[in-house]
C-alpha positions as CSV (number, residue, x, y, z in Angstrom):
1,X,-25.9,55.2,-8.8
2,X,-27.5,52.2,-6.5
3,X,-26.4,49.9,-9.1
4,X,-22.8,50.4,-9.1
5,X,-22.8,49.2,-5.3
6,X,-24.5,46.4,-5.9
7,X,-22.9,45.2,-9.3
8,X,-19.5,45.5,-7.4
9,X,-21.3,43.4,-4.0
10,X,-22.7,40.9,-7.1
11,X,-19.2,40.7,-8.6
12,X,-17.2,40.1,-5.3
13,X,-19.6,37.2,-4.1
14,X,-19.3,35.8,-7.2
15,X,-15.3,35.6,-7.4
16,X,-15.5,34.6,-3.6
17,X,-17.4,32.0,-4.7
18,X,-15.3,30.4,-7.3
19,X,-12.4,31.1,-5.2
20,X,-14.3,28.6,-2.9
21,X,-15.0,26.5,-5.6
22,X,-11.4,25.9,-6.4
23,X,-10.2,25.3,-3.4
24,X,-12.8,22.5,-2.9
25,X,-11.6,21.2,-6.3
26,X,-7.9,21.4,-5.1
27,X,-9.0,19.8,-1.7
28,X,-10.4,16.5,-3.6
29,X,-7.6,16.3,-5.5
30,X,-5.1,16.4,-2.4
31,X,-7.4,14.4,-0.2
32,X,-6.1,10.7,-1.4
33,X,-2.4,12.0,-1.1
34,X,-2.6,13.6,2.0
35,X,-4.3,10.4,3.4
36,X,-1.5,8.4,1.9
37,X,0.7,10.5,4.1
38,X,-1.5,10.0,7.3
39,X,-1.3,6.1,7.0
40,X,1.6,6.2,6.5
41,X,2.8,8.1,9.3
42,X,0.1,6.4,11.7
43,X,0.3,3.2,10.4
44,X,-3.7,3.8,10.6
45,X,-5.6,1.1,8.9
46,X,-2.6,-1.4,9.1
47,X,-0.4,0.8,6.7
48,X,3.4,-0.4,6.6
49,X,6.0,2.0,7.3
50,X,8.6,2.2,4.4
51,X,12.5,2.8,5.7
52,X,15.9,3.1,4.0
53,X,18.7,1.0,4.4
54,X,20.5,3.5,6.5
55,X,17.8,3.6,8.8
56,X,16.9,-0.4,9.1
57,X,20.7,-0.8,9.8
58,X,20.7,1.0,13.3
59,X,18.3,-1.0,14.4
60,X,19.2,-3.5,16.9
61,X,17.2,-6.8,17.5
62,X,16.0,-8.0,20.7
63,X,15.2,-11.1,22.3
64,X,11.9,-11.3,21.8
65,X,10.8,-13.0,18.7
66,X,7.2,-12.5,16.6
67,X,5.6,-14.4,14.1
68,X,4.5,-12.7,10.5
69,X,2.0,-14.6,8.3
70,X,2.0,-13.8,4.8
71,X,-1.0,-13.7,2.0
72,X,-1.3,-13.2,-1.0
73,X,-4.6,-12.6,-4.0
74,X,-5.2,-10.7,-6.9
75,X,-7.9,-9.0,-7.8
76,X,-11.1,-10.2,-9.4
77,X,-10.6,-10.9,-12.8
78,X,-6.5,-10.1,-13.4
79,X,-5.0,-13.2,-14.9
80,X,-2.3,-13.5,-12.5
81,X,-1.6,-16.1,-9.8
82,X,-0.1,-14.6,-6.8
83,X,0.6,-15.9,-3.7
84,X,3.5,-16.4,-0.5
85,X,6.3,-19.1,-1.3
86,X,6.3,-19.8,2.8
87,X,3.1,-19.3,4.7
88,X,5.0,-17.7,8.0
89,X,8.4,-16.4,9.2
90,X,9.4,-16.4,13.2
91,X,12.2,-13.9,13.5
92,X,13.6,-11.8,16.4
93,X,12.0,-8.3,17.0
94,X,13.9,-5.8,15.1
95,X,15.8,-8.3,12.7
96,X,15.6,-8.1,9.3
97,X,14.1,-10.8,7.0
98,X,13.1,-11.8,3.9
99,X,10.3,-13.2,2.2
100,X,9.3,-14.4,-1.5
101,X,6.0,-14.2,-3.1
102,X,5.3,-16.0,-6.5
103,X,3.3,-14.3,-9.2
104,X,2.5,-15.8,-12.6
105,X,1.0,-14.2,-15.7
106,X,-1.4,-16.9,-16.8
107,X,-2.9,-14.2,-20.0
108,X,-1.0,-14.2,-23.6
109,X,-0.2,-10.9,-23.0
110,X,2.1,-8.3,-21.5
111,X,0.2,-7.5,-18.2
112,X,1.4,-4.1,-15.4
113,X,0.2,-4.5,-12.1
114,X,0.6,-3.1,-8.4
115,X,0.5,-4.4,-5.0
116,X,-2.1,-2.5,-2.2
117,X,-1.0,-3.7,1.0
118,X,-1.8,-4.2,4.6
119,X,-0.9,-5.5,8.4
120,X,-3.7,-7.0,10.5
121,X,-3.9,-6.1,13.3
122,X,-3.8,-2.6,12.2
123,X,-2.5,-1.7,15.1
124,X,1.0,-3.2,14.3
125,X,1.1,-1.7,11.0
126,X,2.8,1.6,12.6
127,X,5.9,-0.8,13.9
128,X,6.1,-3.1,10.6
129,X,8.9,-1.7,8.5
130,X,9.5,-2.6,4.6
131,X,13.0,-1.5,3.9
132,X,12.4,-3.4,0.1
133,X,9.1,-4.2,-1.3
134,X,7.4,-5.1,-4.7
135,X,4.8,-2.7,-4.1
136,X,6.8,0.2,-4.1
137,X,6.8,-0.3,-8.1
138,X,4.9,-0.8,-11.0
139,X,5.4,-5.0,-12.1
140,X,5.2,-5.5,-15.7
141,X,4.7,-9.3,-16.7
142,X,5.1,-11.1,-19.9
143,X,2.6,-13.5,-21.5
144,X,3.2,-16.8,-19.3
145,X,6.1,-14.9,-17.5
146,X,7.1,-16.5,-13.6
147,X,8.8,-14.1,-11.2
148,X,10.0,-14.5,-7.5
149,X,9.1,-10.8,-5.6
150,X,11.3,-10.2,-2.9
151,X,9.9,-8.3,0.3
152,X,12.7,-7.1,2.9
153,X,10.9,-6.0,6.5
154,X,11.5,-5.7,10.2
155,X,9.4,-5.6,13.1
156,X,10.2,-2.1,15.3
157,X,11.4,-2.9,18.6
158,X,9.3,0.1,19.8
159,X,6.3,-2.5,19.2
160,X,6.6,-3.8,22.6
161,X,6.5,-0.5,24.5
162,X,3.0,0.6,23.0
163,X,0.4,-1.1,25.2
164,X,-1.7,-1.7,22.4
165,X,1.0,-3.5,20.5
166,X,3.1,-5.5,23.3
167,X,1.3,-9.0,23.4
168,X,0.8,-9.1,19.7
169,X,2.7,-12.3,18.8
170,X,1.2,-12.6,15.2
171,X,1.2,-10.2,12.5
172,X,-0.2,-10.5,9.0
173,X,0.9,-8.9,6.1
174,X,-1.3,-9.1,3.2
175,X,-0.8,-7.9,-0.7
176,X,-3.5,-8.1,-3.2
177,X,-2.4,-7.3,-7.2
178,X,-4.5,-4.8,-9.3
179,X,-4.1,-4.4,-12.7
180,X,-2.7,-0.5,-13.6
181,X,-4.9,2.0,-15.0
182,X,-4.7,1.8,-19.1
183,X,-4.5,-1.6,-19.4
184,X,-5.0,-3.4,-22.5
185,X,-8.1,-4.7,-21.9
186,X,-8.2,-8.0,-23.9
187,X,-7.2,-10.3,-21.3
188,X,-8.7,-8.7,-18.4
189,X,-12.4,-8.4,-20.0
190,X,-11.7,-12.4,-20.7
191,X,-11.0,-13.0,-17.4
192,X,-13.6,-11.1,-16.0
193,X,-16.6,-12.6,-18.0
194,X,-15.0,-16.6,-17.4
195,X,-14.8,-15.5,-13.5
């Protein structure tokens, strides 16, 4: 009769345990999203905020003006050249812009890749607002193919009422391409072993 006890002790530990397993598992999995979302929300680590067109047309621009430095790179080995058409833009605070970049398929091949972005200093990123970007999307190039990628931000006005933000007179926004999961791998393992 001591048994029973125990095999039912032996058998709830044991489902408590997996149950505990799996919701580690689930927590890895979440983890990157629910990071995404903190960024995001933060700005932490120079993460842009991304707005809607309802929401970048009631803001009104100040006086105050603020200089944003653009740079572009691709990562090791993708056969693309990417890079900023104008090296800075000076606009007011809260007025809308917009800047090109220039990326070039230099492989014989259809290649898919995405932009990872971020603001230096980090700090800004909370008040530096996309309203259209490039990296919001997958970008499929032909073999040889030449596009302009359009960028549409603003700078919050709220920037200069965060004393960690006020004086900053310079921002930096920086995108460097990465070729999608899946790719066919022709052109990239060239390009990796000539670089």
């Amino acid at each position: 009769m001591a048994t029973l006890p125990a095999a039912n002790a032996n058998r709830r530990v044991g489902l408590i345990a997996a149950g505990l397993a799996l919701a580690m598992l689930g927590l890895g999995f979440a983890a990157v999203p629910l990071y995404r979302i903190f960024c995001q929300a933060t700005g932490y680590g120079g993460t842009t905020q991304r707005v809607d067109e309802a929401t970048a047309r009631d803001v009104r621009t100040i006086g105050s003006t603020i200089t944003v430095r653009f740079d572009g790179n691709v990562e090791r080995g993708m056969p693309w050249r990417f890079g900023p058409e104008q090296v800075s833009q000076t606009l007011p605070i809260g007025g809308r812009k917009m800047a090109f970049f220039k990326a070039k398929n230099l492989s014989d091949h259809a290649i898919t890749g995405q932009a990872g972005f971020n603001v230096q200093p980090e700090q800004a990123g909370k008040y530096f607002n996309k309203v259209q970007c490039f990296c919001f999307t997958e970008q499929t190039l032909q073999a040889g193919q030449e596009v302009d990628m359009p960028v549409v931000y603003y700078v919050d006005p709220a920037i200069l009422n965060d004393e960690d933000t006020r004086d900053i007179q310079e921002i930096t926004l920086s995108y460097t391409f990465h070729p999608t999961p899946g790719q066919p791998s022709k052109a990239l393992d060239r390009a990796r072993t000539a670089g």
